[in-house]
N, C-alpha and C positions, 0 to 999 in steps of 0.2 A: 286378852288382847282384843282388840278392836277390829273391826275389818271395816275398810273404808268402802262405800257404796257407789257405784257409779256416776251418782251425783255430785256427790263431794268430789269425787277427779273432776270433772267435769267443771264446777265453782273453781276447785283450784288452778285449774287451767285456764279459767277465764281471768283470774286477778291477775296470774303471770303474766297472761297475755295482757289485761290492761295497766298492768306495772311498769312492762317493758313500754308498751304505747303512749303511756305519761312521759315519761323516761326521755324517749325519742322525741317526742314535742315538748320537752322542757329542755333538751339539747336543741333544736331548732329556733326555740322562741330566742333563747340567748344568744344563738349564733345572727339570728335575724337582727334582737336591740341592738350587735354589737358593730352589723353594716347597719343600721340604721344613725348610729352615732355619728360612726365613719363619712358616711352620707352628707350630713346637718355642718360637719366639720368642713366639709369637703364644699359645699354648698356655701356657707359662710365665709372662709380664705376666697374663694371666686367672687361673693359679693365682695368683700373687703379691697379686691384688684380692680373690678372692674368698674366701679364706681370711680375713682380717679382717671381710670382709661377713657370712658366714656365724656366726664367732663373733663380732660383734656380733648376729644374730639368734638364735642361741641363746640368747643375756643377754638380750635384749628377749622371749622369752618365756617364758623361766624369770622374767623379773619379772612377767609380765603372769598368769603362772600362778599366784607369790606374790600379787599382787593379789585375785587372783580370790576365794584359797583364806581370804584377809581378810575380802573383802567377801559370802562365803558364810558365816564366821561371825559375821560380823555382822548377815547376815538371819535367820541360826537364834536369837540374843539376841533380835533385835525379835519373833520368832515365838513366843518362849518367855515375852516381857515381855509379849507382848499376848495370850495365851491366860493369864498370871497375873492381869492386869489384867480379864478379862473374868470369871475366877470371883469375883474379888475383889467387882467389881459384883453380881453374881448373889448372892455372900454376903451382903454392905449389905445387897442387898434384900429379900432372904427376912426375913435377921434382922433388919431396922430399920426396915422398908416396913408390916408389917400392927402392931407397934405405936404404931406413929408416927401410921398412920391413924385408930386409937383412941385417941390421945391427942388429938390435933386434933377429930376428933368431942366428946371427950367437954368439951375449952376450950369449943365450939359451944354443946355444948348449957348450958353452964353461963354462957357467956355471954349466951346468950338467957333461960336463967333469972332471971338475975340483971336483964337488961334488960328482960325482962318487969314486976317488980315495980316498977322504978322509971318504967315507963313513965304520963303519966298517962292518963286518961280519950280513949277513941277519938275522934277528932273526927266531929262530925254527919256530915261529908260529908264522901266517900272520892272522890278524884278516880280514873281507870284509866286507864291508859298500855301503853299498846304496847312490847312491848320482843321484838324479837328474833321477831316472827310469834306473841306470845302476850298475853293479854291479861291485869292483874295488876294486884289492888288498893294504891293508895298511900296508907298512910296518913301522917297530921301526927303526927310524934315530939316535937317542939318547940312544941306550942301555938299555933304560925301559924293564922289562917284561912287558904286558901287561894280 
C-alpha cells in the first residue's frame, strides 16, 4: 500500500478546490451570456418601438410647429386689421365729427327758428317741472289749457 504524503493531500485539495472554482465560474459565465442575450433582446424590441414613436413625434411637432407658424400669422392680420380699423375711426372722426356737429346745430337752430314763428301766443300760465334735479319752464305749444 501506499501512504499518501502531505503534499499530495495538499495538490489534491488544491484541484478540488480549483475544480469546484472553474465549476462556479463556468455556472456564472453562462448565467451571465444568458442576461446578456436577454439584454440585446430586450435592447432590440425597444429600438424596434421606439423608432416609429419617435418619428411619429417628430411629425406631431413639425405639425404643431406649422400650426403655430399659421396661427402667428394670423394674429399679425388681426393686429394689422385692427390698427387699420382704428385709424380709419380716428379718420371718420376728425373728418366727419366736427362738420356733422355743425350741420346738426345749425337743422337746431333752423328748426327752432322756423318753430319759433309758427308757435302761437305763450299761454297765461306756465306750469314747472322737475326733470333730472332741475327746474324748467313748460310751456302749452298746442293751445291746451292746462
Amino acid at each position: 500500500m501506499h501512504t499518501v504524503s502531505g503534499g499530495e493531500v495538499a495538490g489534491i485539495l488544491v484541484a478540488v478546490f480549483w475544480a469546484i472554482l472553474v465549476s462556479f465560474l463556468a455556472v456564472a459565465l453562462a448565467r451571465l451570456a444568458q442576461t446578456l442575450k436577454a439584454t440585446t433582446k430586450l435592447v432590440a424590441d425597444v429600438t424596434d418601438q421606439a423608432v416609429p414613436l419617435l418619428a411619429d413625434a417628430s411629425s406631431a411637432v413639425r405639425s404643431a410647429q406649422t400650426q403655430i407658424d399659421r396661427v402667428d400669422a394670423i394674429a399679425s392680420d388681426v393686429q394689422e386689421v385692427t390698427s387699420n380699423a382704428s385709424a380709419l375711426s380716428t379718420t371718420v372722426a376728425s373728418t366727419f365729427g366736427g362738420p356733422l356737429v355743425k350741420v346738426a346745430a345749425f337743422g337746431y337752430g333752423v328748426r327752432r327758428a322756423i318753430g319759433g314763428r309758427k308757435q302761437e301766443a305763450p299761454a297765461k300760465e306756465s306750469r314747472r317741472a322737475v326733470i333730472v334735479g332741475r327746474t324748467v319752464s313748460r310751456r302749452s305749444t298746442r293751445g291746451k289749457k292746462d
